[in-house]
C-alpha positions as CSV (number, residue, x, y, z in Angstrom):
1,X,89.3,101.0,5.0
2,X,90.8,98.1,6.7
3,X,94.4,97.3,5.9
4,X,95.6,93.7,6.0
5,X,98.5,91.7,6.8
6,X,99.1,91.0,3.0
7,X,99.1,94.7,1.8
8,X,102.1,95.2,4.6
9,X,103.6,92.4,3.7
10,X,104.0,93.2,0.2
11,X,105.9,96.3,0.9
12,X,108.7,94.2,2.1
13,X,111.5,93.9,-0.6
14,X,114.2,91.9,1.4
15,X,113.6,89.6,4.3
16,X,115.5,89.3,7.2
17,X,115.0,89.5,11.3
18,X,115.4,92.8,13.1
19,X,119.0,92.2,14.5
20,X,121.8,94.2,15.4
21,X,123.6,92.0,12.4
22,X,120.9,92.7,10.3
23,X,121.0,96.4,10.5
24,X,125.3,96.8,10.8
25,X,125.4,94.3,7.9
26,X,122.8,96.4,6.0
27,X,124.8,99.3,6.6
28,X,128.1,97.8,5.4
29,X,126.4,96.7,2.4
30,X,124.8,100.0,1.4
31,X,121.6,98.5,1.5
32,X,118.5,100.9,0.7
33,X,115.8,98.2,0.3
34,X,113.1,97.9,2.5
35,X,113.6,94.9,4.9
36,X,111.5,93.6,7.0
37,X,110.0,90.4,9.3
38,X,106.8,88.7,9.6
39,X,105.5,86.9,13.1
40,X,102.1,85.7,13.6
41,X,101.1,89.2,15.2
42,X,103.4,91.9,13.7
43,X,105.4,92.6,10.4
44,X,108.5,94.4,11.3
45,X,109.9,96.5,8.4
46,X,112.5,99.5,8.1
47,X,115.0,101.3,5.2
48,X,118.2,102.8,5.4
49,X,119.5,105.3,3.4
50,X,123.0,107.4,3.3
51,X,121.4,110.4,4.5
52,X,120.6,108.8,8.1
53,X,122.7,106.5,8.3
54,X,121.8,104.2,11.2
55,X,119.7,107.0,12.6
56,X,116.6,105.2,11.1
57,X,113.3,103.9,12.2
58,X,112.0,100.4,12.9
59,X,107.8,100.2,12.4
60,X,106.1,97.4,13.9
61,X,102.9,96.7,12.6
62,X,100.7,95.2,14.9
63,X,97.4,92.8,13.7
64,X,94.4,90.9,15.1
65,X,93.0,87.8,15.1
66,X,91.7,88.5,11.5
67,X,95.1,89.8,10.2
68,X,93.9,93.4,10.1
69,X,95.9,96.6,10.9
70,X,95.5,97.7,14.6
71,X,98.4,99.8,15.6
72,X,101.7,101.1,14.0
73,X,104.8,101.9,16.3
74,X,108.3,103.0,15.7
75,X,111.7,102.8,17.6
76,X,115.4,103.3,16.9
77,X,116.8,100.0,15.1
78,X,119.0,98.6,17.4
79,X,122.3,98.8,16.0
80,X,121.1,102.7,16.3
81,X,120.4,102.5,19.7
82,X,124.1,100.9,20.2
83,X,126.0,103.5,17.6
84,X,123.8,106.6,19.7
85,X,124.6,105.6,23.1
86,X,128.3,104.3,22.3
87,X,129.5,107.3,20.6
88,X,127.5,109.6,23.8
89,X,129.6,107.7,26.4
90,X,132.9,108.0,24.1
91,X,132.4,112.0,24.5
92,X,131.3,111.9,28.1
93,X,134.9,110.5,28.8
94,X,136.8,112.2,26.5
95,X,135.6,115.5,28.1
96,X,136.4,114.1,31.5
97,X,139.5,115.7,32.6
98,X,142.5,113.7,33.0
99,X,143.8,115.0,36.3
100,X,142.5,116.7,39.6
101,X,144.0,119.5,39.3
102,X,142.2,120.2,36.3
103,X,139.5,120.7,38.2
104,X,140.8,123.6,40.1
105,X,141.9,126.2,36.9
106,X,139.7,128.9,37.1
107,X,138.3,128.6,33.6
108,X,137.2,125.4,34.5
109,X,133.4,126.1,34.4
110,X,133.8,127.4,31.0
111,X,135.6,124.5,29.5
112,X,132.9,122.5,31.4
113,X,129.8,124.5,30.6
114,X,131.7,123.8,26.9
115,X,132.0,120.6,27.1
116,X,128.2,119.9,28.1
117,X,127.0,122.1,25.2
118,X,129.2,119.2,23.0
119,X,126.7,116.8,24.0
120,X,123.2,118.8,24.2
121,X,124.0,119.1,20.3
122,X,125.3,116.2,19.5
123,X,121.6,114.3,21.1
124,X,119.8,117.2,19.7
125,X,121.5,116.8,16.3
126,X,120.7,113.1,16.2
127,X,117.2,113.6,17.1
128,X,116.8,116.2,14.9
129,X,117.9,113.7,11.7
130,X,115.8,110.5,13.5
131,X,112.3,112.3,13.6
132,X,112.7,113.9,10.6
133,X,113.4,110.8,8.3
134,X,110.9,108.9,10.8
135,X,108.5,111.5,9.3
136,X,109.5,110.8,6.2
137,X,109.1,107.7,6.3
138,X,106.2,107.6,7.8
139,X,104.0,109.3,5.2
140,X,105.5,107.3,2.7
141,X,104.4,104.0,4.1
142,X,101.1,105.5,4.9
143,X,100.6,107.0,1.0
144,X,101.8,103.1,-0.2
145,X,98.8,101.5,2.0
146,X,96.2,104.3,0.9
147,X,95.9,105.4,4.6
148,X,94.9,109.1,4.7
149,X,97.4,111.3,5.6
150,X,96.9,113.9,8.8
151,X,99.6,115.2,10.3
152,X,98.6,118.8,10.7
153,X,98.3,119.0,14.3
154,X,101.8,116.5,14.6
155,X,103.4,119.1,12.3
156,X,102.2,122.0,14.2
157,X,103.6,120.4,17.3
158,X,107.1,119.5,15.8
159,X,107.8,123.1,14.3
160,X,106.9,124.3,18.1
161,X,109.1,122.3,19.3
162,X,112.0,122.8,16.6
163,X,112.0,126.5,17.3
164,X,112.5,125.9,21.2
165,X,115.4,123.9,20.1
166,X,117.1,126.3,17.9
167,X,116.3,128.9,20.3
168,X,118.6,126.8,22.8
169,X,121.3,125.6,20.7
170,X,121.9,128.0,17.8
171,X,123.3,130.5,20.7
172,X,125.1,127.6,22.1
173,X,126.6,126.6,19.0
174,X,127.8,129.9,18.1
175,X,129.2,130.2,22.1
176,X,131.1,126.9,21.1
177,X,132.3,128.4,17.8
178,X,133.6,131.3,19.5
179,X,135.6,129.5,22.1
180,X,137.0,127.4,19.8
181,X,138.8,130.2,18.4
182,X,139.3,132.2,20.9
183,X,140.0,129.7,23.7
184,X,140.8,126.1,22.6
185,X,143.4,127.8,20.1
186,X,145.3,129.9,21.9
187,X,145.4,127.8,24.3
188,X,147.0,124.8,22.1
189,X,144.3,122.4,23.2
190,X,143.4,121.5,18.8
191,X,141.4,118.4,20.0
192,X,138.6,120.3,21.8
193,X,138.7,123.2,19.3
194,X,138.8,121.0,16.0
195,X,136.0,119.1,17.5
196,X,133.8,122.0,18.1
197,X,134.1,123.2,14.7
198,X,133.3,119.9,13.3
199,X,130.4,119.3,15.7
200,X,128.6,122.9,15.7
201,X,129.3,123.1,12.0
202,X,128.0,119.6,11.4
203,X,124.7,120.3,13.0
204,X,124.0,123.7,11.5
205,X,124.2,122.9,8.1
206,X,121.9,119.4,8.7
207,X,119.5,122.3,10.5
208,X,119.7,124.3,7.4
209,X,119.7,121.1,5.0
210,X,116.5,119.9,6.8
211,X,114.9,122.8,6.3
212,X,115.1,123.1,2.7
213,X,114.2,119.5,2.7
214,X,110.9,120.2,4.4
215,X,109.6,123.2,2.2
216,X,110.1,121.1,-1.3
């Protein structure tokens, strides 16, 4: 069955370009419509929700000459892209020591080694929330066009991969925890051990969250 430009189109609730204004302004206004933009070639659409926050998709839906359906892709909206990548360089310099002779305590490595497992979660974290509502999202605009539905390979492929991952960070995350306590404490520095907390914590119970989510 072909799909046509008209059957995307009509999934489109609010109209506006795909703009960082659009997206931080959607955001701001709690907006949980499904926007979108129509070109000659593609129809541009995407929707928020709280859950992901501006961890969200952007599909482009591509069309020929005859205005039929010929390919489907998805990216990070772009004020995603900017929130990700800003809030990633905030932590890369707030981990940076302040002085040289930081660099030359011997539990330097650890704090380090510490510090890097900070940002492994926080990207596998936002991932983690992106390709799942992607997903989501996905299927739901698939089920709306009357597009059959098989993702059983994709889904094999994602649990693969989402048991590597835990593999890697749930150990890391409970190393974090640990020094927190043990290390960060004692040693008065509360920034680095409140942030741990927050961080490890944060990502565990969207794991676990996520996984409930999936088995309804």
């Amino acid at each position: 069955m072909e799909i046509t430009k008209k059957e995307v189109d009509q999934l489109i609730q609010l109209e506006e370009k795909n703009t960082f204004w659009s997206h931080f302004s959607g955001m701001l206004g709690n907006n949980h419509f499904v926007t979108g933009y129509v070109s000659s070639k593609e129809i541009q659409l995407w929707q928020r929700n709280s859950w992901t926050m501006s961890l969200y998709a952007v599909f482009t839906f591509t069309f020929n000459a005859q205005q039929h359906l010929t390919d489907i892709k998805t990216e990070l909206n772009i004020f995603g892209k900017v929130f990700f990548y800003g809030i990633f360089v905030a932590l890369v310099f707030f981990f940076i020591p302040k002085d040289i002779a930081s660099y030359q305590q011997d539990n330097f490595w650890i704090f380090t080694c510490i510090k890097v497992i900070f940002l492994i979660i926080y990207v596998v974290f936002c991932k983690v929330v992106y390709e799942s509502e992607k997903r989501i999202q996905k299927k739901d605009i698939l089920e709306k066009l009357d597009i059959e539905v098989t993702e059983e390979n994709t889904i094999k492929e994602a649990s693969l991969f989402s048991i590597f991952i835990r593999i890697f960070t749930y150990p890391l995350g409970l190393m974090t925890l640990y020094a927190s306590v043990f290390y960060f404490f004692p040693s008065q520095k509360y920034v680095y051990a409140i942030a741990g907390m927050i961080i490890v914590s944060a990502y565990f119970i969207t794991d676990i969250m996520l996984l409930f989510r999936k088995k309804k």
